[in-house]
PAZAPA-4460 file (N, C-alpha, C; in steps of 0.05 Angstrom, whole numbers, plus 32768, in hexadecimal, padded with zeros to 4 digits):
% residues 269
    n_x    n_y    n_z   ca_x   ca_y   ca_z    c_x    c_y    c_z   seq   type   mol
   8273   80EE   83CA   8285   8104   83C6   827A   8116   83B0     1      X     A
   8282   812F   83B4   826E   8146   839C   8285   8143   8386     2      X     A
   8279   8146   8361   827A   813F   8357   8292   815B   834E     3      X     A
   82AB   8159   8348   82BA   8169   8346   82BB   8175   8329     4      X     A
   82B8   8164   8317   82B1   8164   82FB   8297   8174   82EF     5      X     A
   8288   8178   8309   826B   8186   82F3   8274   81A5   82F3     6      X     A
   825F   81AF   82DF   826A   81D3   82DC   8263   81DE   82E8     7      X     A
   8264   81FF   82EF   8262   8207   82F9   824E   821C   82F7     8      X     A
   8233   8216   82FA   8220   8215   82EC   8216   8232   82F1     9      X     A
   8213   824A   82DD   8203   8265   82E5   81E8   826C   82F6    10      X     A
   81DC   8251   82F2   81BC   824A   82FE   81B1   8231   82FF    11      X     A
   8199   8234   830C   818E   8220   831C   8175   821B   830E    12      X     A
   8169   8208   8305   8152   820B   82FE   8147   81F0   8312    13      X     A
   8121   81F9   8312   8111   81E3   8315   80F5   81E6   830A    14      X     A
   80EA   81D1   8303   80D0   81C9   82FC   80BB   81BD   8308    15      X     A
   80B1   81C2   830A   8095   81AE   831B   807B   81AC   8308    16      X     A
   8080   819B   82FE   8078   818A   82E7   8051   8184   82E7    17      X     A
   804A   8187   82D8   802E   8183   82DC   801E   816F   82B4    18      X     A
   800A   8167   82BF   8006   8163   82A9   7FF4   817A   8294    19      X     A
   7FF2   818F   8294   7FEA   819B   8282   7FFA   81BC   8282    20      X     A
   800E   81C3   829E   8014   81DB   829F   8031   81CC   82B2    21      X     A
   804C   81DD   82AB   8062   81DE   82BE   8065   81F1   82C1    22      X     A
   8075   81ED   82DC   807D   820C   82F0   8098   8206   82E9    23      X     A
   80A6   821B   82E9   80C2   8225   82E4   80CF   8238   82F8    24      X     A
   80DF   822C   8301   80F2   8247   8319   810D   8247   8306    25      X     A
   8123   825A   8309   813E   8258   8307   8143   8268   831D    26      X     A
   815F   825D   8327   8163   8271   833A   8185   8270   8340    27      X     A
   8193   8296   833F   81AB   8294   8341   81B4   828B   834A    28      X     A
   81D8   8285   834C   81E1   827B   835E   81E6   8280   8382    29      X     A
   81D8   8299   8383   81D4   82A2   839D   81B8   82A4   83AA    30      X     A
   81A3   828F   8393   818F   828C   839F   817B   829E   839A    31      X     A
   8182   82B3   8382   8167   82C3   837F   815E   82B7   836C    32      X     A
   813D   82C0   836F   8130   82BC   8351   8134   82CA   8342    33      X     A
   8142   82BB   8323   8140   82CD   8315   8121   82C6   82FB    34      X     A
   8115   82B1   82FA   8101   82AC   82F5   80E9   8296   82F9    35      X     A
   80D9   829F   82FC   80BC   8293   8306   80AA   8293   82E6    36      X     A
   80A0   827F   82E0   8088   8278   82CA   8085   8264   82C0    37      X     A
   8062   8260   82B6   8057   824E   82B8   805C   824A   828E    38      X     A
   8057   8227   8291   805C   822A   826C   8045   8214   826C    39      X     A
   8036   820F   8258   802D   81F6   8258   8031   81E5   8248    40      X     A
   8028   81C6   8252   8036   81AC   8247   8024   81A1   8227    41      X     A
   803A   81B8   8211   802B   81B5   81F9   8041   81BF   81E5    42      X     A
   8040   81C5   81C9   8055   81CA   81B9   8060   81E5   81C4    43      X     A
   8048   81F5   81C0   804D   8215   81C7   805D   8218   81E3    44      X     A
   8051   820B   81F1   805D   8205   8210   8078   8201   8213    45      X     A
   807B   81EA   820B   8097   81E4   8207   80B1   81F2   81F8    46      X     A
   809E   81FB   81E1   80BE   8212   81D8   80BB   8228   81E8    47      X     A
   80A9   823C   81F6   80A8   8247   820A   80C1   8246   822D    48      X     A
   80BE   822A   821F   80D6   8227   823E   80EC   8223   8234    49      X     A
   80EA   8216   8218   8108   8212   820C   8118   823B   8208    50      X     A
   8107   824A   8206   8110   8269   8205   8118   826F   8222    51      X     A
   810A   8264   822C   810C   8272   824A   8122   8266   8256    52      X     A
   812D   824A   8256   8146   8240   825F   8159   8245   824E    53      X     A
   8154   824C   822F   816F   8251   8222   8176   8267   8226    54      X     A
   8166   827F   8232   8176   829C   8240   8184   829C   8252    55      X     A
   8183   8282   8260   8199   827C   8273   81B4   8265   826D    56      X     A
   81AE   825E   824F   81C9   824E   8240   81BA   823F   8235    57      X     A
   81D3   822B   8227   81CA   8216   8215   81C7   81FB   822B    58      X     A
   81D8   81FF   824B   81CF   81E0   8255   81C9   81EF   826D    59      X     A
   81B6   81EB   8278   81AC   81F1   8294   81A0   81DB   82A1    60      X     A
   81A6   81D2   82C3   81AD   81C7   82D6   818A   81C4   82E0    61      X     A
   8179   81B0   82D9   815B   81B2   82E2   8156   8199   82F5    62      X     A
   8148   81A5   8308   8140   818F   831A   8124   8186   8316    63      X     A
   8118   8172   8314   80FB   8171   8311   80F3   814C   831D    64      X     A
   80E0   8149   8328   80D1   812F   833C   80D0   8122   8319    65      X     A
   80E0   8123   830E   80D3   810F   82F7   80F2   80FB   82EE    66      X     A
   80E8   80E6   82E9   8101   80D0   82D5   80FE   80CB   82BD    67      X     A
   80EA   80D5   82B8   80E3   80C3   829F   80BE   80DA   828C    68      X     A
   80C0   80D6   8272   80A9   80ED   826C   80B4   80F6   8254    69      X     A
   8098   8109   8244   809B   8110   8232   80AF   8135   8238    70      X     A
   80AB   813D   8250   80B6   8150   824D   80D5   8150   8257    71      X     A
   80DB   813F   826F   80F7   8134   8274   8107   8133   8256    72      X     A
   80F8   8122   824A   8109   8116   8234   8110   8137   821D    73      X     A
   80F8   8142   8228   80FE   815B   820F   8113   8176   821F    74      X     A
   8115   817C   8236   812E   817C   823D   814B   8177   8241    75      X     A
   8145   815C   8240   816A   814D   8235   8165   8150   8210    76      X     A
   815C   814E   8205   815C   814E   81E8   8169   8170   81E7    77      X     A
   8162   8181   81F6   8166   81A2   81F4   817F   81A0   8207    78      X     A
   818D   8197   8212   81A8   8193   8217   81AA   8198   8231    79      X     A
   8192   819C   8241   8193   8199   825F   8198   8187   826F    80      X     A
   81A5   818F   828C   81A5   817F   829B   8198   817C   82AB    81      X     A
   8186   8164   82AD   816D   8153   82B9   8173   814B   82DA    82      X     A
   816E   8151   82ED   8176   8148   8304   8153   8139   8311    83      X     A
   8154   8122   830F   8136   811C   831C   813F   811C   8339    84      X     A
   8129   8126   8341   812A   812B   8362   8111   8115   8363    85      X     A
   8115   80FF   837C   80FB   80EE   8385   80E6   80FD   8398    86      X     A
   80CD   80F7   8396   80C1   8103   839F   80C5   810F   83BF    87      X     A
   80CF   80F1   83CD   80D8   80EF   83EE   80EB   8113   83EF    88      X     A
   80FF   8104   83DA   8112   8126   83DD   8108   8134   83DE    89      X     A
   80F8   813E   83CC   80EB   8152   83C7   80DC   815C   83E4    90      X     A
   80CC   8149   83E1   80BA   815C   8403   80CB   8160   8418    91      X     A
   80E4   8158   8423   80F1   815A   8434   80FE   817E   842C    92      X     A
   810C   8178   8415   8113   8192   8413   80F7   81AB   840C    93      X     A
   80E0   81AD   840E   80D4   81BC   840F   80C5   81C5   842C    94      X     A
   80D2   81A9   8441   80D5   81B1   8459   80E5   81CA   8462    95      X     A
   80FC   81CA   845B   810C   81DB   845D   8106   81F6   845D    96      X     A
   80F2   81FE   844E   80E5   8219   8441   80CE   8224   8454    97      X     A
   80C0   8211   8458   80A4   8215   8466   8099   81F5   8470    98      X     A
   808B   81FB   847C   8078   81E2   8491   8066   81D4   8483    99      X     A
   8056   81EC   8476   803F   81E3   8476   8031   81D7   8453   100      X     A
   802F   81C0   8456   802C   81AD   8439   8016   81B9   842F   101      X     A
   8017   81CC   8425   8001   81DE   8412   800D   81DC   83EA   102      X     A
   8006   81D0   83DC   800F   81D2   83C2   8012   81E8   83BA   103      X     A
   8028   81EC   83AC   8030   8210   839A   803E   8205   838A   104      X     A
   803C   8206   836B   804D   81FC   835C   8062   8217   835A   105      X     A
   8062   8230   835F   806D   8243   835C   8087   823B   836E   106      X     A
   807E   823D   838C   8090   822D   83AF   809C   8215   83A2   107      X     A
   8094   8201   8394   809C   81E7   8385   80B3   81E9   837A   108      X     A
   80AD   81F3   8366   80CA   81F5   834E   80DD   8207   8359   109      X     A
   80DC   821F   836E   80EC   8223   8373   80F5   821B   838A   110      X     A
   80EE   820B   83A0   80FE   81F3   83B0   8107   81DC   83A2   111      X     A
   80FF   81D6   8386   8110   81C1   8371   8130   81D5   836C   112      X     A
   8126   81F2   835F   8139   81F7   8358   815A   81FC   8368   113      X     A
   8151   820D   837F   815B   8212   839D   8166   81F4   83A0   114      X     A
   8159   81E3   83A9   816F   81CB   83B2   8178   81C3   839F   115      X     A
   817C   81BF   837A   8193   81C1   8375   81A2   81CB   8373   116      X     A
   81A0   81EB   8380   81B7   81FC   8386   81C7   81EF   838F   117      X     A
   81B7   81E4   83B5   81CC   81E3   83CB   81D8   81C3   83C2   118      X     A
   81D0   81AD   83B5   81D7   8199   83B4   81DC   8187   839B   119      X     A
   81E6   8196   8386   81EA   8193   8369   81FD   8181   836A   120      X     A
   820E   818A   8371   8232   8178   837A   822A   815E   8381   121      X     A
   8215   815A   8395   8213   813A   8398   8200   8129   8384   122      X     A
   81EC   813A   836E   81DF   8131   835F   81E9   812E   8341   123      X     A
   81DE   8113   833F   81E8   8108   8322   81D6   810C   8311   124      X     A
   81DC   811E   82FB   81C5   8125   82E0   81BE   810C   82D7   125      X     A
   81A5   8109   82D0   819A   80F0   82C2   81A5   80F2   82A5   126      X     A
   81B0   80D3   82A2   81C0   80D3   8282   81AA   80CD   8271   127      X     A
   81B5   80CE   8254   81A1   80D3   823F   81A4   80B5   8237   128      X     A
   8187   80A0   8236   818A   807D   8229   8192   8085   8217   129      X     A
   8197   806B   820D   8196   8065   81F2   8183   8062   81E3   130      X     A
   8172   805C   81C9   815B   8056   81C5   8156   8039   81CB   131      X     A
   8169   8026   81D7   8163   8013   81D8   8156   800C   8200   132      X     A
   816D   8022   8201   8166   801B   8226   814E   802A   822C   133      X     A
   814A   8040   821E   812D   804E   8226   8115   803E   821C   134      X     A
   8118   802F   8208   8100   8013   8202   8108   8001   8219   135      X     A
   811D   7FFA   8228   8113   7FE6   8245   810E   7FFB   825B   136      X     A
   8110   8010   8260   8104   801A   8277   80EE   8023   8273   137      X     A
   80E8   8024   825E   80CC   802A   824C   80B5   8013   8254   138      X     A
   80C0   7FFA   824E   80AF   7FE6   824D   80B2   7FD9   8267   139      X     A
   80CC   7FDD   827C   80C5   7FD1   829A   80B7   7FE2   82AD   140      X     A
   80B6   7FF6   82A3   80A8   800D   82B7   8087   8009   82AD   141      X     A
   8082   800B   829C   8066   7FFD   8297   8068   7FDF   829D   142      X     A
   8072   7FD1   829A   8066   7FB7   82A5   805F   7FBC   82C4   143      X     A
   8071   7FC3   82D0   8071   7FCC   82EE   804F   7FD6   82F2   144      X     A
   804C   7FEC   82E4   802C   7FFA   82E6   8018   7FE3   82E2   145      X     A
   801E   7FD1   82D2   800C   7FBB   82C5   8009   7FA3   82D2   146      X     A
   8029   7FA1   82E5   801A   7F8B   8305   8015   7F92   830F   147      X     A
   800F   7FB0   831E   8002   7FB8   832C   7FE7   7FB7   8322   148      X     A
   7FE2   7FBC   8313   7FBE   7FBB   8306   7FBD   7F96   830A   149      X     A
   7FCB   7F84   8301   7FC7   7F69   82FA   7FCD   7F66   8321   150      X     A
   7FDC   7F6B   8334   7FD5   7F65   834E   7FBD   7F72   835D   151      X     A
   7FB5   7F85   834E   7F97   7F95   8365   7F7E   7F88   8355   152      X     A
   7F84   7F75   8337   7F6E   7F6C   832D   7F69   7F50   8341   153      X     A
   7F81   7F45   8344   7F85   7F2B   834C   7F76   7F27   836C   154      X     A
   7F76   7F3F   837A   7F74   7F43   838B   7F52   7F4D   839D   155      X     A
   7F43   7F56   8385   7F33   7F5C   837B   7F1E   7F46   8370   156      X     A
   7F28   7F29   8365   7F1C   7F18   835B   7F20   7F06   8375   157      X     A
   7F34   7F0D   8384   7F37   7EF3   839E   7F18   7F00   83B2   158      X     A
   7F1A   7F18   83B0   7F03   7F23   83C1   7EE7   7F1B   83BC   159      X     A
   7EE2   7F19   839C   7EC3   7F17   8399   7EC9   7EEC   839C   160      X     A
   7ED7   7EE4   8397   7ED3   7EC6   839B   7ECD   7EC2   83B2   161      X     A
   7EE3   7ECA   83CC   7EDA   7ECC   83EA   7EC1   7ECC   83EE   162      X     A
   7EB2   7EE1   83DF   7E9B   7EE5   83E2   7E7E   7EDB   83DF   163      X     A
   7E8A   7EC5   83CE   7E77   7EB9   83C1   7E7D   7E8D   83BE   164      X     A
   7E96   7E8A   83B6   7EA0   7E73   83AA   7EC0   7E7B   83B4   165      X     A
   7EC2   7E6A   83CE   7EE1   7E69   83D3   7EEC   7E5A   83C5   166      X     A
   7EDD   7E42   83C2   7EF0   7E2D   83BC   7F05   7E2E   83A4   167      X     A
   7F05   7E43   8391   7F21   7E46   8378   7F2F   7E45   8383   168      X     A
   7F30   7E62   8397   7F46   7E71   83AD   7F54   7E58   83B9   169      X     A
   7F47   7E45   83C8   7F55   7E2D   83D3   7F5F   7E1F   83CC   170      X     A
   7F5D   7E20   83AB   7F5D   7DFE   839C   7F85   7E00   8394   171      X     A
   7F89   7E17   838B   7FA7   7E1A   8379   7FB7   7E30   8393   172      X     A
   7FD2   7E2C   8384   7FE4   7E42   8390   7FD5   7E61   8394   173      X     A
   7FD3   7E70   8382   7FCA   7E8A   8383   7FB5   7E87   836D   174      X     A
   7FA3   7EA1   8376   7F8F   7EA5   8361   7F90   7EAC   8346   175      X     A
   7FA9   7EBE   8340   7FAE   7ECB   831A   7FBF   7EAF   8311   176      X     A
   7FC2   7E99   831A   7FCA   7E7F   8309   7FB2   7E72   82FA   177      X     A
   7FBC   7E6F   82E4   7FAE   7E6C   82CA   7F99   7E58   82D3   178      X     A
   7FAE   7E40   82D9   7F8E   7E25   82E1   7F7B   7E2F   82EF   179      X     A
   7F85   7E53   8311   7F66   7E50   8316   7F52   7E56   8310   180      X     A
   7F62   7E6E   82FB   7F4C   7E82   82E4   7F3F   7E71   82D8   181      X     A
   7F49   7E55   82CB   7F3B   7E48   82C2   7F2D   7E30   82CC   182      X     A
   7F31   7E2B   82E1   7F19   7E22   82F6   7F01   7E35   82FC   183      X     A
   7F0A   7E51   82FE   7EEF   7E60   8304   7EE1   7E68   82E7   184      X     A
   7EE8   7E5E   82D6   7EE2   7E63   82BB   7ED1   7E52   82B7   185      X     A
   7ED5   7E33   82BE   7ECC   7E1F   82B7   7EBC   7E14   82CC   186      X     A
   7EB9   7E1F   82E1   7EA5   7E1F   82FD   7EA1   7E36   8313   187      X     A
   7E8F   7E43   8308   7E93   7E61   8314   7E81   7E5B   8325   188      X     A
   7E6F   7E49   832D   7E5E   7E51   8346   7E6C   7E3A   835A   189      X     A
   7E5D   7E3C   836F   7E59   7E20   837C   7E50   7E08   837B   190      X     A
   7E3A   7E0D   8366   7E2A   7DF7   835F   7E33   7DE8   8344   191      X     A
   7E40   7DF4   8335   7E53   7DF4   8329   7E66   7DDD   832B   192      X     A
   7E7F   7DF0   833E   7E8A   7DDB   8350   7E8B   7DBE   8359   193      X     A
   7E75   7DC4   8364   7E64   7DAA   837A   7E68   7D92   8365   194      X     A
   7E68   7D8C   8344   7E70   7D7C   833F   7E7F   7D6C   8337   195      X     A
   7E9B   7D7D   8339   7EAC   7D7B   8336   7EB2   7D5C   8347   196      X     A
   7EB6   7D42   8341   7ECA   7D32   8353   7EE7   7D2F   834A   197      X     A
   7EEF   7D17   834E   7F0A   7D0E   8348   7F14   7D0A   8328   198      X     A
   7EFE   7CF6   8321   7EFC   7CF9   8309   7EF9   7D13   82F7   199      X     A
   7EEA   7D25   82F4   7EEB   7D39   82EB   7F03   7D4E   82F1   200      X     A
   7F04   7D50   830A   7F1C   7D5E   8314   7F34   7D57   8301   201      X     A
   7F44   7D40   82FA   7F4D   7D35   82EC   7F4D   7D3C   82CC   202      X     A
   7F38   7D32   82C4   7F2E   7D46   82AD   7F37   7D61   82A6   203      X     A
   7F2A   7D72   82BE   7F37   7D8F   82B8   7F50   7D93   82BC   204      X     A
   7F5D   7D8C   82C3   7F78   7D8E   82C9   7F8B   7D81   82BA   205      X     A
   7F84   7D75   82A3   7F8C   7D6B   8293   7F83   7D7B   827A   206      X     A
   7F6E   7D83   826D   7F64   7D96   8261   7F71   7DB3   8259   207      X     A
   7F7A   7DB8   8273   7F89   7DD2   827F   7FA3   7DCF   8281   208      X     A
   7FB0   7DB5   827F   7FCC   7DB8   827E   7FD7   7DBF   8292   209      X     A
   7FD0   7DB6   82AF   7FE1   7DB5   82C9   7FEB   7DA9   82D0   210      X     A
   8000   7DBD   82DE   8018   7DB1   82D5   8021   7DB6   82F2   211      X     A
   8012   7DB5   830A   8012   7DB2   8329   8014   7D91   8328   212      X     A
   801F   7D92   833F   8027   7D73   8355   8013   7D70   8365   213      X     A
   7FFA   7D77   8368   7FEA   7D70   837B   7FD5   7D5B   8367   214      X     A
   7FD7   7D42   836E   7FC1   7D37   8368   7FA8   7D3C   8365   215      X     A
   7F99   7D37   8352   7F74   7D40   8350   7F69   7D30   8362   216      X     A
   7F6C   7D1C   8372   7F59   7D18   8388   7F57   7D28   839F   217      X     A
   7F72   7D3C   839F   7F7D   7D42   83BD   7F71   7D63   83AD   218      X     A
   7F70   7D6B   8399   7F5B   7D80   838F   7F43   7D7F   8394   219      X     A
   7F32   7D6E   8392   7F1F   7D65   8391   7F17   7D67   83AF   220      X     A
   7F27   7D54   83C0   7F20   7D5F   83DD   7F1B   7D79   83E1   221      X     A
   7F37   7D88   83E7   7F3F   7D9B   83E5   7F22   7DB1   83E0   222      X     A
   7F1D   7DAD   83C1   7F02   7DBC   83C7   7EEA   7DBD   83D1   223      X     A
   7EDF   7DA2   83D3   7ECA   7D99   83E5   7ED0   7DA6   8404   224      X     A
   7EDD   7DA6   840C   7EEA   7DAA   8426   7EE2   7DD1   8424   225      X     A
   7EE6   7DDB   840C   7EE4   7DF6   840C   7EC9   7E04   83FD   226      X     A
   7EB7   7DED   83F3   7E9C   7DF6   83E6   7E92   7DFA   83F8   227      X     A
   7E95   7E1E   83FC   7E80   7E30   840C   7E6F   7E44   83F5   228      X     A
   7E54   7E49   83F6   7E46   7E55   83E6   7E36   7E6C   83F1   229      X     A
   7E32   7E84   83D9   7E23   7E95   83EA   7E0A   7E98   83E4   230      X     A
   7DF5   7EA6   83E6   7DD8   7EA1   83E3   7DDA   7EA2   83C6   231      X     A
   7DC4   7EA4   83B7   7DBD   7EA3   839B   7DBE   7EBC   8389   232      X     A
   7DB6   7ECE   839C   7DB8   7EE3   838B   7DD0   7EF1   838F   233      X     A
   7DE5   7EEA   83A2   7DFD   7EF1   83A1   7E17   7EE3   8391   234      X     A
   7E0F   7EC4   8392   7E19   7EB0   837F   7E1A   7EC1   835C   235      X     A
   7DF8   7EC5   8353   7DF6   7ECE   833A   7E02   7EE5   833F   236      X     A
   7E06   7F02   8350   7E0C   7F15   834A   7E37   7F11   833B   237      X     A
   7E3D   7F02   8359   7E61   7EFE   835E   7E69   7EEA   8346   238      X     A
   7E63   7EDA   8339   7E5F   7EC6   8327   7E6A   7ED7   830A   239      X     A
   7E55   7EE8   8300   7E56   7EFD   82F0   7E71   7F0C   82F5   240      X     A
   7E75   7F15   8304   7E8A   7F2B   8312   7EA3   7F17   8309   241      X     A
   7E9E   7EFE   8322   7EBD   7EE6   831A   7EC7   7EE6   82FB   242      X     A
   7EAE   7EDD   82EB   7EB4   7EE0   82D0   7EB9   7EF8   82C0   243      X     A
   7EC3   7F07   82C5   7EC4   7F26   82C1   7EDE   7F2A   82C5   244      X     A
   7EE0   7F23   82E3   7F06   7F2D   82ED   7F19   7F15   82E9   245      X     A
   7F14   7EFD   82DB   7F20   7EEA   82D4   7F25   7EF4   82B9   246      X     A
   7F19   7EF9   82A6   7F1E   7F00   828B   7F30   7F18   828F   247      X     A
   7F32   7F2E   829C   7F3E   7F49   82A8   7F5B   7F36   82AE   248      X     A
   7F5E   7F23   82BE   7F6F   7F1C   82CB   7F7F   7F06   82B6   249      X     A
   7F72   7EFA   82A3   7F84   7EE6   8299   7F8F   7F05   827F   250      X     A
   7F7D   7F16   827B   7F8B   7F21   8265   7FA7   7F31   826B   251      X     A
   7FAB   7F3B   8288   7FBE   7F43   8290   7FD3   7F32   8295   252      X     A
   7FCE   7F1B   8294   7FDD   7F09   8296   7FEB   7F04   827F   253      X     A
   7FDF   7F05   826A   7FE9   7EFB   8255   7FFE   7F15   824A   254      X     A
   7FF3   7F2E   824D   7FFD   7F46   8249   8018   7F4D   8256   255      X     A
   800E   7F41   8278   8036   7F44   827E   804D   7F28   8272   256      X     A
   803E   7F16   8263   804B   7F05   8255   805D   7F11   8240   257      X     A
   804D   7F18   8232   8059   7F2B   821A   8069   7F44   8220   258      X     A
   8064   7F55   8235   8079   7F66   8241   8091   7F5C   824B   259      X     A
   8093   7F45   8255   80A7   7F33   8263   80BE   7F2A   823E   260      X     A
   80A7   7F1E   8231   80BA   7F1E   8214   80C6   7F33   8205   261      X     A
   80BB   7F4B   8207   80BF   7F5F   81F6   80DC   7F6C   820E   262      X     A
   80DA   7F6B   822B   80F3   7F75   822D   8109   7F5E   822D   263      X     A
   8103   7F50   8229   8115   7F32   822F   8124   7F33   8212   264      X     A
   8116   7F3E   8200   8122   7F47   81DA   812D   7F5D   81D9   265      X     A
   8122   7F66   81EF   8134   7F86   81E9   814D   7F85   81F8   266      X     A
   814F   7F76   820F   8166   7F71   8225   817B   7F65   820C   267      X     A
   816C   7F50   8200   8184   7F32   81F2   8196   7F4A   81D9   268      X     A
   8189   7F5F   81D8   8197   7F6B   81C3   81B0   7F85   81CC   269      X     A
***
């Protein structure tokens, strides 16, 4: 249901956001432009747009593809109202205008601004955190960026093993678990490997603090069963590489540890 309570707003603004320059539309309530310009994303820039929206009041109604940022934030600080539009929206309603997916930040901001003409009533202005909730969306939205880097590393190190030394890949649950980083730490080739028996198996796994239900003999199979090797000079090349994206991979590991605590302290508070 449209929002009966919002005001009744003189104008329309939108932005289409860039990292070094934004586009700016406002546009009446009947849809004309009443301004088009470009500001850029810097001090001068920014009080530039803070002039240019305060000719149209102290709170004006902005649509922009953004949730979160240094310039979002410096708009609600200037007493605007922030409407993030998702990207999906966004291109749908620039269907509306024209066909053809050619970029115009000029066409941009003012199909941001235009559809919150026609559809303000059903959109909810983004509220202003607290300083405590903008430190957890702060810090889960980066962790988020930081499994994605820690899953395309993980993913990345399963590839050059394939390539070279399956048998880690076979030995544990998944490859970014600590014991297999440190199995390929502690036997990066095949030959390597190969001496691994029961006894030793044992050994490492005790060393390492595993804390799996699979017996070291049934490891020990397990890898014999999967010591496949590749020629020598691909062994030495992937070997190098393994030890490379294991260090990449345990440090991310450790990194979303500490992201996991720091919002887990900021949540308890």
């Amino acid at each position: 249901m449209p929002d009966l309570n919002l005001p009744a707003w003189p104008v329309f603004a939108g932005i289409d956001w860039g990292g070094e320059n934004h586009q700016l539309c406002v546009v009446a309530p009947d849809g004309k432009r009443l301004l088009e310009t470009r500001v850029s994303h810097d001090v001068a820039g920014l009080h530039q747009l803070d002039l240019h929206l305060n000719g149209f009041g102290r709170q004006v109604p902005i649509a922009i593809e953004r949730s979160e940022g240094l310039l979002v934030e410096h708009l609600q600080a200037t007493g605007h109202a922030v409407f993030p539009v998702s990207p999906r929206i966004s291109a749908r309603a620039r269907e509306r205008y024209k066909v053809a997916a050619v970029k115009d930040d000029r066409f941009d901001a003012f199909v941001l601004a235009d559809t919150l003409r026609f559809d303000h009533a059903h959109w909810r202005p983004l509220s202003v955190p607290s300083p405590l909730l903008a430190e957890i969306k702060a810090l889960t939205r980066d962790r988020d960026r930081l499994l994605e880097t820690q899953q395309a590393t993980e993913s990345q190190l399963r590839m050059i093993l394939e390539a070279y030394h399956p048998a880690p890949v076979r030995l544990f649950s998944s490859v970014d678990r600590q014991i297999t980083l440190s199995f390929v730490t502690d036997y990066p080739t095949p030959a390597n490997a190969s001496r691994v028996k029961t006894t030793r198996m044992a050994g490492f796994l005790s060393r390492h603090h595993y804390t799996g239900r699979v017996p070291a003999q049934t490891l020990a199979d397990r890898m014999r069963q999967n010591l496949l090797s590749g020629s020598p000079g691909t062994v030495a090349g992937k070997s190098f590489s393994a030890l490379a994206f294991t260090q990449v991979l345990q440090l991310l590991n450790t990194q979303l540890a500490e992201y996991d605590d720091a919002i887990a302290a900021a949540t308890a508070e």
